[in-house]
N, C-alpha and C positions, 0 to 999 in steps of 0.2 A: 568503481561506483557507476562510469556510466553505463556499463552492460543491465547493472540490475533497474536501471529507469526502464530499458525497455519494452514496450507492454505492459508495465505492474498494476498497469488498470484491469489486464485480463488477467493476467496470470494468477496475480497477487489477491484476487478479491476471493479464494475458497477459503476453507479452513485455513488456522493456524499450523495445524500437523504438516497439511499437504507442501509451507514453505520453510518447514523448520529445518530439511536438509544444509536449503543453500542459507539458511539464516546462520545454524552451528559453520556452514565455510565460513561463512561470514567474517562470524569473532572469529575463527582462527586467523582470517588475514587479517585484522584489524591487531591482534598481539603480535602479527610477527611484523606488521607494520612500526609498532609502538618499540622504544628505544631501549624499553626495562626489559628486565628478564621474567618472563612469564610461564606458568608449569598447565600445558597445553591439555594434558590428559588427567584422569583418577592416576593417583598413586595410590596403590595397597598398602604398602611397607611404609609411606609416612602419613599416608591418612588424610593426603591432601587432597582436595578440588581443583580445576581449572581456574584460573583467577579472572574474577569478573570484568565484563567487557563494558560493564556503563559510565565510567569514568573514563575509559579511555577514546572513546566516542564521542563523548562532550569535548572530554582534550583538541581532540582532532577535527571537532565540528564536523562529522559526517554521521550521517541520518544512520538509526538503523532499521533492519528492512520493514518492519512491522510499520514502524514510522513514517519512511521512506514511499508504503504503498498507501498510507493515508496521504499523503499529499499530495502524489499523483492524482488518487481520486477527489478531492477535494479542490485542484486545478481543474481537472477536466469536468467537473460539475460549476465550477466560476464561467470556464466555458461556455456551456449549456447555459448557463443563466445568463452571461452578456451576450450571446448569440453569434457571439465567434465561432464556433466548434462547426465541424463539417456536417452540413444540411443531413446528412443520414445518423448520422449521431444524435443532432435535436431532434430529430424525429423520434427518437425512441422513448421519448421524455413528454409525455403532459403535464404542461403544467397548470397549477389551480390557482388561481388566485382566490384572495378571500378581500373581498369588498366588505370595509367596515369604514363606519367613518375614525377609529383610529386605528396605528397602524399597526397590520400583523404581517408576522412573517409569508412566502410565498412559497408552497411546495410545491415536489416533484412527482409526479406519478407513474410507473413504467405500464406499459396498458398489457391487458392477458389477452394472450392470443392462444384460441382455441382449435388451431388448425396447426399440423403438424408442419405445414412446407413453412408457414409463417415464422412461425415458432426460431427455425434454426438459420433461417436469415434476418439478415441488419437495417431492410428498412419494411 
């Protein structure tokens, strides 16, 4: 589990397709972790599926990755918003406030940079 915390703010934030590799490892290690007998691949000749991995993840109280990299990002944006996070990081982040007299939420804004050298560096 902890291999896949690391980074899964970068890694994890493309498409679904691009994490479904190490997501299918995944459930595999999570069935061969789990104490039942579980049929890992398609059967042809019984017709069967792999058996599902969301019950057994709740069993075992470990995230799965989809899950796993929303919470990452969801930290690292509590971050940003308590102004913990490393000064190059908040920086990448405008934030708006919306001055009302009741209360509204505050968002985040990442600003567009229209220079290429900007663009592929972090602050």
């Amino acid at each position: 589990q902890s291999h896949l915390y690391y980074c899964a703010t970068v890694w994890g934030t493309g498409s679904l397709n691009s994490i479904q590799r190490v997501f299918s490892a995944q459930k595999k290690g999570i069935r061969a972790a789990d104490y039942k007998f579980h049929c890992y691949f398609y059967d042809r000749n019984a017709g069967s599926a792999p058996t599902h991995t969301k019950e057994i993840f709740n069993r075992l109280e470990i995230l799965a990755l989809p899950n796993l990299i929303a919470k990452c990002c969801l930290s690292l944006m509590h971050k940003v918003y308590l102004k913990v996070a490393q000064a190059n990081i908040i920086s990448m982040f405008n934030r708006i406030d919306k001055t009302a007299p009741r209360r509204e939420p505050e968002y985040f804004e990442i600003p567009y940079n229209r220079l290429k050298s900007t663009d592929k560096s972090l602050n």
